[in-house]
Backbone bond lengths (Angstrom), bond angles and torsions (degrees), N, CA, C in turn:
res aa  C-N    CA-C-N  psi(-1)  N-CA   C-N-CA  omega(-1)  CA-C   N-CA-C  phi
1 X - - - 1.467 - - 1.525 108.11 -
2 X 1.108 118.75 131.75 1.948 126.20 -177.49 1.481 77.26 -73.04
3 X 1.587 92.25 159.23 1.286 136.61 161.49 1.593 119.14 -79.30
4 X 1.532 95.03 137.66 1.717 105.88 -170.85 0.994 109.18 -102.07
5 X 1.787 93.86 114.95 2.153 108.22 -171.38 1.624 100.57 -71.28
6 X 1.126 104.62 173.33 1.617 126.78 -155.42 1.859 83.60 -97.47
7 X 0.703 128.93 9.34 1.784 125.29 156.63 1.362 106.25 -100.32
8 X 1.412 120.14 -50.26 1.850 106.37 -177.88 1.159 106.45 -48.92
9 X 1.560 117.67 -55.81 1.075 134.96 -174.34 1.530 104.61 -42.44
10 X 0.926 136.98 -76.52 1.508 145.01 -179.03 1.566 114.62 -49.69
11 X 1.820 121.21 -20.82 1.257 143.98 168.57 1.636 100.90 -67.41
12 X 1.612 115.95 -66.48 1.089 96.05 -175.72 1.969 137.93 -102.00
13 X 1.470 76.67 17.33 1.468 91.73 156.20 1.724 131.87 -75.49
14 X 1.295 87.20 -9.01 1.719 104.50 -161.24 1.728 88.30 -108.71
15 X 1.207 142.51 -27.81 1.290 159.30 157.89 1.724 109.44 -42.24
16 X 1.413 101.57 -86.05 1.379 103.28 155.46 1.217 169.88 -65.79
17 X 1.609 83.74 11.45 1.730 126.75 168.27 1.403 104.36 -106.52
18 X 1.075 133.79 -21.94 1.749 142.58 159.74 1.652 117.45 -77.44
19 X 1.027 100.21 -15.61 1.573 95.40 179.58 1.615 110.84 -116.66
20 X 1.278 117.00 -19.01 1.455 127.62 159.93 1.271 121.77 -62.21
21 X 1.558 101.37 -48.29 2.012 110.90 153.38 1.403 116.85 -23.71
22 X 1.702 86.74 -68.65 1.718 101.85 -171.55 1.294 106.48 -35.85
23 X 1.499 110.59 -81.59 1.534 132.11 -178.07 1.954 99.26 -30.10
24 X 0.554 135.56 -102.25 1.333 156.07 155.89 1.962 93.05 4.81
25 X 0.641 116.29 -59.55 1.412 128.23 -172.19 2.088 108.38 -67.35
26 X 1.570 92.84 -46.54 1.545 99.39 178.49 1.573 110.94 -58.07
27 X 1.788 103.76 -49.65 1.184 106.45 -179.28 1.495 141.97 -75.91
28 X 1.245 110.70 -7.02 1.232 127.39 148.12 1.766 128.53 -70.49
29 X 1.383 108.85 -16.40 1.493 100.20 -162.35 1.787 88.33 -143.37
30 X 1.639 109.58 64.06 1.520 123.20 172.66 1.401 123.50 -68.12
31 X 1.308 127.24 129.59 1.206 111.97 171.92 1.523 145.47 -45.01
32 X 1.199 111.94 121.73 1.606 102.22 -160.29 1.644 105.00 -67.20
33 X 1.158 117.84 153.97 1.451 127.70 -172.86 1.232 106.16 -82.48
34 X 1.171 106.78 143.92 1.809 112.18 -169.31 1.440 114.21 -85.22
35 X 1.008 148.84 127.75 1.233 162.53 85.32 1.138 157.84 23.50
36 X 1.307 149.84 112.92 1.588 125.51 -177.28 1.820 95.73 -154.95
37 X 1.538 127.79 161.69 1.044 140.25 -165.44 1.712 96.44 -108.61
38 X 0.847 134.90 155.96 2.074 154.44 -178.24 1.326 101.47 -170.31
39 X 1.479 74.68 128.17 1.604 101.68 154.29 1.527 106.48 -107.69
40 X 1.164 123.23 12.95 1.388 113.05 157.82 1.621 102.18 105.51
41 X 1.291 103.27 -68.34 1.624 126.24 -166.04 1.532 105.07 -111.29
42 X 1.730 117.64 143.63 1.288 125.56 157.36 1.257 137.21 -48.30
43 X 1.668 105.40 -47.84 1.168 131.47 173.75 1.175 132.58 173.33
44 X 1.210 138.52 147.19 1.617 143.11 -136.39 2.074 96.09 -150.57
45 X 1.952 99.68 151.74 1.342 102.27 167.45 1.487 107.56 -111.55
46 X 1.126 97.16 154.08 1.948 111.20 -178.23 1.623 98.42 -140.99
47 X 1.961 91.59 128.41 1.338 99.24 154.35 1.479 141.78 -44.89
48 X 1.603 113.92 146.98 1.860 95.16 175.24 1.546 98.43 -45.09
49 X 1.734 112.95 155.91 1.412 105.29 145.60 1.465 115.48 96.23
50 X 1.479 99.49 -31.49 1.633 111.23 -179.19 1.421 127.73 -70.38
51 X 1.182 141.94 -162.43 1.212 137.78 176.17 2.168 102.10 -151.62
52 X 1.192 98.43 147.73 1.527 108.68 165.86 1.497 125.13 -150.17
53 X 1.679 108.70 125.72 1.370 121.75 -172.26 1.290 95.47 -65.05
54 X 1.542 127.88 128.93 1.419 120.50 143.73 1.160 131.97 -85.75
55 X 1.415 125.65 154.31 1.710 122.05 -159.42 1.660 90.02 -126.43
56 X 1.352 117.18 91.79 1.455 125.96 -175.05 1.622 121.24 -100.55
57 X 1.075 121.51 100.23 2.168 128.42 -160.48 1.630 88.83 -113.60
58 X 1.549 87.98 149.59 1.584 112.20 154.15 1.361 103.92 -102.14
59 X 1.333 107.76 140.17 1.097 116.46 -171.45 1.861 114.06 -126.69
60 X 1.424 116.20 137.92 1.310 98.62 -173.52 1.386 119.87 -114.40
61 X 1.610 141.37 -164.74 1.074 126.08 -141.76 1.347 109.13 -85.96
62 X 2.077 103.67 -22.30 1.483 102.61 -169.14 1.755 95.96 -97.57
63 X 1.400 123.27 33.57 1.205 114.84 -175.60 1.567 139.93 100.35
64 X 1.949 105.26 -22.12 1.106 123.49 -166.74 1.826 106.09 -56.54
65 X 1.154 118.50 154.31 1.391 97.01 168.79 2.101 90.40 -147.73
66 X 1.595 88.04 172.18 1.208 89.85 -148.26 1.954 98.71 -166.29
67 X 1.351 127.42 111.72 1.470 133.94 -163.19 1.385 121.24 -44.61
68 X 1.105 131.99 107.97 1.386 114.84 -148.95 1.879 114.43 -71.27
69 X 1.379 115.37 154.90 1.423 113.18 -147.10 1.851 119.45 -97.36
70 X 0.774 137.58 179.81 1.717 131.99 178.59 0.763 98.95 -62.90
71 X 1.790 120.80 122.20 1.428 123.78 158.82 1.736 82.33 137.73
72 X 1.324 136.37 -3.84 1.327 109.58 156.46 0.968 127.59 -100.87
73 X 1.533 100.22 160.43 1.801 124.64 -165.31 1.378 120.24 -100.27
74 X 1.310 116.95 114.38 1.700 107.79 -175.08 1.529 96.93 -123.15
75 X 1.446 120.94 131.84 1.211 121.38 174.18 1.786 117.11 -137.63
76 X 0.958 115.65 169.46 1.880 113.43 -175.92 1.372 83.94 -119.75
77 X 1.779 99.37 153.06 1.532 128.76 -179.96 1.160 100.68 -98.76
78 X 1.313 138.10 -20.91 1.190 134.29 158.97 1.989 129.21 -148.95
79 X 1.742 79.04 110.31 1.859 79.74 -154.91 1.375 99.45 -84.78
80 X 2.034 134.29 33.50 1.286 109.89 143.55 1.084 119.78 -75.61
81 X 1.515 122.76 -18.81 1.640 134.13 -172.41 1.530 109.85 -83.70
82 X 1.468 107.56 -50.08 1.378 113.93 179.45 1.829 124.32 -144.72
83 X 1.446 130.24 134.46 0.983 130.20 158.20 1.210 121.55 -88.92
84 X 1.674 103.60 175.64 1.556 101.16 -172.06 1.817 85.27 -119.39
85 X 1.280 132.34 139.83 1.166 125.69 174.77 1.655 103.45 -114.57
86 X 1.220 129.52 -165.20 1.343 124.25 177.62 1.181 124.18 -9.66
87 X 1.502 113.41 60.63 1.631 110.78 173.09 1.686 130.86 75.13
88 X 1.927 97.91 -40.25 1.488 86.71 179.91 1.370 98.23 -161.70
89 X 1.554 124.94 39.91 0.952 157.89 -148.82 1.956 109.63 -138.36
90 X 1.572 118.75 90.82 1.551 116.66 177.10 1.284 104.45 -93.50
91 X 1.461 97.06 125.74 1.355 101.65 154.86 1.446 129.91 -125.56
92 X 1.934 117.25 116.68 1.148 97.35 -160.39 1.911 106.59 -78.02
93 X 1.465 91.90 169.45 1.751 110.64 -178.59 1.712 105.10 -129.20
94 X 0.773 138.71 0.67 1.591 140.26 -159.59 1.360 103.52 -162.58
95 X 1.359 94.71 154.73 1.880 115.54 161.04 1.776 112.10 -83.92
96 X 1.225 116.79 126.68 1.534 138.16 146.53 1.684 95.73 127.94
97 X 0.782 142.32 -178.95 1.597 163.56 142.78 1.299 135.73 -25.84
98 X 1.202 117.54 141.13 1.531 125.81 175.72 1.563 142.65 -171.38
99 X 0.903 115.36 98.85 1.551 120.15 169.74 1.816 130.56 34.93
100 X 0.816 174.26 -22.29 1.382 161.85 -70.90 1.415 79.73 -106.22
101 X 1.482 101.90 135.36 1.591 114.90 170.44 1.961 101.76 -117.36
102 X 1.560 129.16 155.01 0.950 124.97 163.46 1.713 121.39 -144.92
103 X 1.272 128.73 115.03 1.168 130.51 -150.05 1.725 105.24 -116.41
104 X 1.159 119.11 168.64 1.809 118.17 -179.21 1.608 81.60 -169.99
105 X 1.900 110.47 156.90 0.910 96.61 172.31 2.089 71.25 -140.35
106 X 1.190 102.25 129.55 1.659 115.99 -171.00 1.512 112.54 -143.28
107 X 1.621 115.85 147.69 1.289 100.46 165.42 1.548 133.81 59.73
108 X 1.477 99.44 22.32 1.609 110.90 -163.67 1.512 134.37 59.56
109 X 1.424 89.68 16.96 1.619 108.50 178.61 1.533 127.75 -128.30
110 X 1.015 114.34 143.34 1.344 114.92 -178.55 1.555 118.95 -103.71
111 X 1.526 133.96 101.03 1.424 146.04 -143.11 1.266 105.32 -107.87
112 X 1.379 142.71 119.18 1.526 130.55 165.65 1.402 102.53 -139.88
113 X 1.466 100.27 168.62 1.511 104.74 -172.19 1.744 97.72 -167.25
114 X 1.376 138.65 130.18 1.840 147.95 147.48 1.220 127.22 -97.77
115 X 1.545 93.90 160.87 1.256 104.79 -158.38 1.614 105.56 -138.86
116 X 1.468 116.80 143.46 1.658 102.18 -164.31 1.475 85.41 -103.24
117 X 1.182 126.06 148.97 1.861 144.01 -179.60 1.723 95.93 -122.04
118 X 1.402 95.15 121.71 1.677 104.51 173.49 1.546 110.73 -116.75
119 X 1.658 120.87 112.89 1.516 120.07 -160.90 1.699 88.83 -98.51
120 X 0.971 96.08 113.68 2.029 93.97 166.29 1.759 109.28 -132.45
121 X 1.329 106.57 163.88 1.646 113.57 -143.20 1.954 87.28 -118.56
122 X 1.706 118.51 137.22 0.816 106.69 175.63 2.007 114.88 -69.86
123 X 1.358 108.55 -156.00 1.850 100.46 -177.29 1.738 103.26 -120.35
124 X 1.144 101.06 20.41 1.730 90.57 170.21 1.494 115.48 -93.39
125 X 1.710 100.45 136.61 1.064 98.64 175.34 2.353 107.20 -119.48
126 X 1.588 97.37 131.85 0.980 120.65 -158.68 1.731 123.46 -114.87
127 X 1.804 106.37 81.22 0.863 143.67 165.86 1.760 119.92 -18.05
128 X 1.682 133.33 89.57 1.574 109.84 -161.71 1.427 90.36 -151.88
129 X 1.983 110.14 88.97 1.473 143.62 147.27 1.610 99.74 -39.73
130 X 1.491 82.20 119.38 1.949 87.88 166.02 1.684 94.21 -127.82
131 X 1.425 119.37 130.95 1.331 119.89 -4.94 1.707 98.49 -79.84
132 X 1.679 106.12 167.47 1.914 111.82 -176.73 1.478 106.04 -67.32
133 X 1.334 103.79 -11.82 1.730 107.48 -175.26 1.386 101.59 -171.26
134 X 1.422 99.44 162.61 1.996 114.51 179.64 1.411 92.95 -140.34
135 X 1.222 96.51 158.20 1.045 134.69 170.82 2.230 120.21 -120.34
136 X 1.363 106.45 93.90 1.531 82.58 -169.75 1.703 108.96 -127.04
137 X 1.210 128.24 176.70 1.121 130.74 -171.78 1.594 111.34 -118.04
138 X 1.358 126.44 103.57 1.455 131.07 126.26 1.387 81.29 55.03
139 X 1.763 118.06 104.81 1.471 134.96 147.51 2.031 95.89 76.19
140 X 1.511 111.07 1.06 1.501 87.57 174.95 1.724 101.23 -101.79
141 X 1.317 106.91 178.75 1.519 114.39 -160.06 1.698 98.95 -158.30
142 X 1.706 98.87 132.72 1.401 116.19 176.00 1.546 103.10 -126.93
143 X 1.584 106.05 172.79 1.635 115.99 179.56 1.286 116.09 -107.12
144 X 0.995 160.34 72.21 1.639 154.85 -135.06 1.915 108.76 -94.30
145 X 1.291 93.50 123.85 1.957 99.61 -162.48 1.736 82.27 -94.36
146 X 2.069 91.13 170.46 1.732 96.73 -157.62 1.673 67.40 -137.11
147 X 1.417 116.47 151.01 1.657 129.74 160.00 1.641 90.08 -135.94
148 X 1.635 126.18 137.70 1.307 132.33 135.04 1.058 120.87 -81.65
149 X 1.111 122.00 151.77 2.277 135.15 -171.88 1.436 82.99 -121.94
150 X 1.500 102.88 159.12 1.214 140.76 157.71 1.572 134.33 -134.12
151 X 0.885 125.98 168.11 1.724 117.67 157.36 1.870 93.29 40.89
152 X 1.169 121.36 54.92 1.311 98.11 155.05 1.759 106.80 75.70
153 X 1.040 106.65 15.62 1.546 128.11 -173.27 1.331 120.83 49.69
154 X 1.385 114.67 36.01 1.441 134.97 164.72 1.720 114.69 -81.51
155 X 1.087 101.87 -31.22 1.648 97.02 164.66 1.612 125.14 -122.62
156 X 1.091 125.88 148.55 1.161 139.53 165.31 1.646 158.46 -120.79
157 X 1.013 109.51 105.78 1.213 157.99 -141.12 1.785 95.73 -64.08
158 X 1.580 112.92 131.57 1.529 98.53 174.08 1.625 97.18 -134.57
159 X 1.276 105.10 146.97 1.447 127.39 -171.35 1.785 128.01 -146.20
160 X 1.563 118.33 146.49 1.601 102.39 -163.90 1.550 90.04 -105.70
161 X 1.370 121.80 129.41 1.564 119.65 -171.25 1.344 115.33 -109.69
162 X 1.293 135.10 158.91 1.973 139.84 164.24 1.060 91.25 -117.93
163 X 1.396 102.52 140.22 1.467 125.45 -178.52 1.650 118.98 -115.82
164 X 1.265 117.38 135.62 1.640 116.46 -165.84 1.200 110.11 -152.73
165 X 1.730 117.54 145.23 1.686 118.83 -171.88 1.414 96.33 -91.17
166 X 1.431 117.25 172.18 0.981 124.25 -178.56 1.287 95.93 -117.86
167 X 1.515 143.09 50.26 1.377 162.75 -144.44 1.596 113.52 110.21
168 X 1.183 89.04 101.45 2.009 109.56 176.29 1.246 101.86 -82.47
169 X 1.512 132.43 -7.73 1.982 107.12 167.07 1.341 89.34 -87.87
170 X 0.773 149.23 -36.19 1.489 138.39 -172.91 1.434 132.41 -80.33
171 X 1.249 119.49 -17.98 1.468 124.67 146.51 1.530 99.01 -161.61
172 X 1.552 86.37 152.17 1.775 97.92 -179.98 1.704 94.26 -112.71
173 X 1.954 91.17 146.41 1.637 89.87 -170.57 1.121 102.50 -140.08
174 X 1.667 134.88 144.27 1.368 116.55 -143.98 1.793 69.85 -110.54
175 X 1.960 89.96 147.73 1.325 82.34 172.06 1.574 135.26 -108.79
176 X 1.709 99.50 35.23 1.713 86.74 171.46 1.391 88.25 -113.94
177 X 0.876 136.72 -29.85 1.904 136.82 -160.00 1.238 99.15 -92.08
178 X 1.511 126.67 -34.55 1.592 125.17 -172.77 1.633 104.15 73.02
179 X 0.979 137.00 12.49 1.315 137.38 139.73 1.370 132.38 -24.78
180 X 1.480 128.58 83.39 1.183 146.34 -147.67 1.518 108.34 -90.92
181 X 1.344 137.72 118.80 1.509 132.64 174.63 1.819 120.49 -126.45
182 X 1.262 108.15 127.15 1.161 101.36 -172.41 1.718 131.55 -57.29
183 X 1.098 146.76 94.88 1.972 132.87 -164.05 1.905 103.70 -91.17
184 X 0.961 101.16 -13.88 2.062 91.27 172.89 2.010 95.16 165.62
185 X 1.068 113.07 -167.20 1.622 103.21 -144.76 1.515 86.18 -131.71
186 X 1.164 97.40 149.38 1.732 115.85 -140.04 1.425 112.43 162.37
187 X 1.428 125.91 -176.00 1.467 123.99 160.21 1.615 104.53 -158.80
188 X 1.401 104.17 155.43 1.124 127.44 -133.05 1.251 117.54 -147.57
189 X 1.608 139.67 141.66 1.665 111.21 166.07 1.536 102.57 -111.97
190 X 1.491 117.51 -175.87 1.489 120.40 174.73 1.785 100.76 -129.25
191 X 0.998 107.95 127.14 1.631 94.18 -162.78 2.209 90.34 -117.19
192 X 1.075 96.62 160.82 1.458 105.98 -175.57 1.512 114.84 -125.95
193 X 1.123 125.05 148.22 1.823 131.16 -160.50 1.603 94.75 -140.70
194 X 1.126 109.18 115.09 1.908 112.35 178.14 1.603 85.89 -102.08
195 X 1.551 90.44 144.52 1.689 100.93 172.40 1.398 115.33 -82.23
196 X 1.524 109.96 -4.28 1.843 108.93 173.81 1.577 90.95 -103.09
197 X 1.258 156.17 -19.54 1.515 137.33 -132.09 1.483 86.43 -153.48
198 X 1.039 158.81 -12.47 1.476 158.00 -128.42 1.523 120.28 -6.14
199 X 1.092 127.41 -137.18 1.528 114.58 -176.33 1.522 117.71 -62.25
200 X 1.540 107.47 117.92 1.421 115.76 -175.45 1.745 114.85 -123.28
201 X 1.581 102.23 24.18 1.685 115.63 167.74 0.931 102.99 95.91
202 X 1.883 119.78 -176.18 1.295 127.70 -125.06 1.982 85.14 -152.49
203 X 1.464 90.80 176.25 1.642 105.68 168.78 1.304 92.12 -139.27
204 X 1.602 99.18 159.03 1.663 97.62 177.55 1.542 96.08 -102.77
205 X 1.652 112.13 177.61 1.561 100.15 -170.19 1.925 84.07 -159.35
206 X 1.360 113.51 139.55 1.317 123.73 168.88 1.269 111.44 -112.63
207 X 1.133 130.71 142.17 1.530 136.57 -168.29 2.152 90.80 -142.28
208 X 1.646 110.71 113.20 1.298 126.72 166.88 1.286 118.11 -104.29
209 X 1.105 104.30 163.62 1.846 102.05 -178.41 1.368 109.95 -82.78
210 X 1.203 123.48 159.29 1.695 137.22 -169.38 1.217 89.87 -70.79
């Protein structure tokens, strides 16, 4: 075997000081593990009015998951439909749909993930006479106001009503104003008919002598 001149020598010293770098170099600067943001679910419906906790994880490549950390961003594409309240907290405000976006920027990465929110309104409709009852005296006369509820009485409802006693000697009631007057003492209801909703109930009404 020849002899190894004092240049190879110095050749492959400089070799194995370049590839020890490497090594040394790989292991310091590892690939960061990949990432992604969930909300778990695609998309969910919420009553008008309601509220929903979101349960928002980073999640990693082999599955790990883990609450996602300070510094994320949750916002609505449209906050007549929906707000975002405490961070991760929807609350809808409107009828039809909207967006929830949620962003993190972690780990040298930037993570996002949406979600579609569907606000729909239950079907009761909720009848509320002010005052719920009278009490009146012989020849006196009141006006009795009508509100419809919706959704849990988050919306409200407008309607043109006729008004009618359910005994005309006992009070006379005009029927576009609903203007209630006492005729002798007795009791009585005043019931109301919307031309969009039709009969939507009555108040009761006592009429005493002076």
């Amino acid at each position: 075997m020849g002899r190894i001149t004092s240049s190879r020598l110095a050749l492959l010293a400089t070799a194995i000081g370049f590839l020890a770098g490497c090594r040394a170099d790989q292991a310091t600067h590892a690939v960061p593990v990949a990432l992604r943001l969930s909300f778990g679910i695609k998309s969910f419906a919420i009553d008008l009015g309601q509220t929903m906790q979101l349960a928002i994880t980073v999640v990693s490549a082999t599955g790990d998951t883990t609450a996602a950390p300070a510094g994320l961003l949750v916002v609505s594409r449209d906050t007549a439909v929906v707000r975002i309240d405490s961070d991760t907290v929807v609350r809808s405000t409107g009828m039809g749909s909207a967006w929830v976006v949620a962003s993190l920027d972690t780990a040298g990465q930037s993570l996002r993930d949406s979600l579609q929110v569907w606000v729909s309104c239950t079907m009761e409709l909720v009848p509320v006479f002010n005052p719920s009852t009278k009490t009146l005296a012989v020849g006196e006369s009141f006006t009795p106001s009508l509100v419809l509820f919706g959704c849990g009485e988050h919306l409200t409802y407008s309607d043109t009503f006729q008004w009618s006693a359910s005994d005309s000697t006992i009070v006379r009631v005009d029927a576009t104003a609903g203007t209630t007057t006492g005729l002798r003492s007795g009791t009585a209801r005043v019931f109301a008919h919307g031309t969009r909703f039709g009969s939507v109930g009555s108040m009761g009404i006592t009429v005493t002598a002076p």
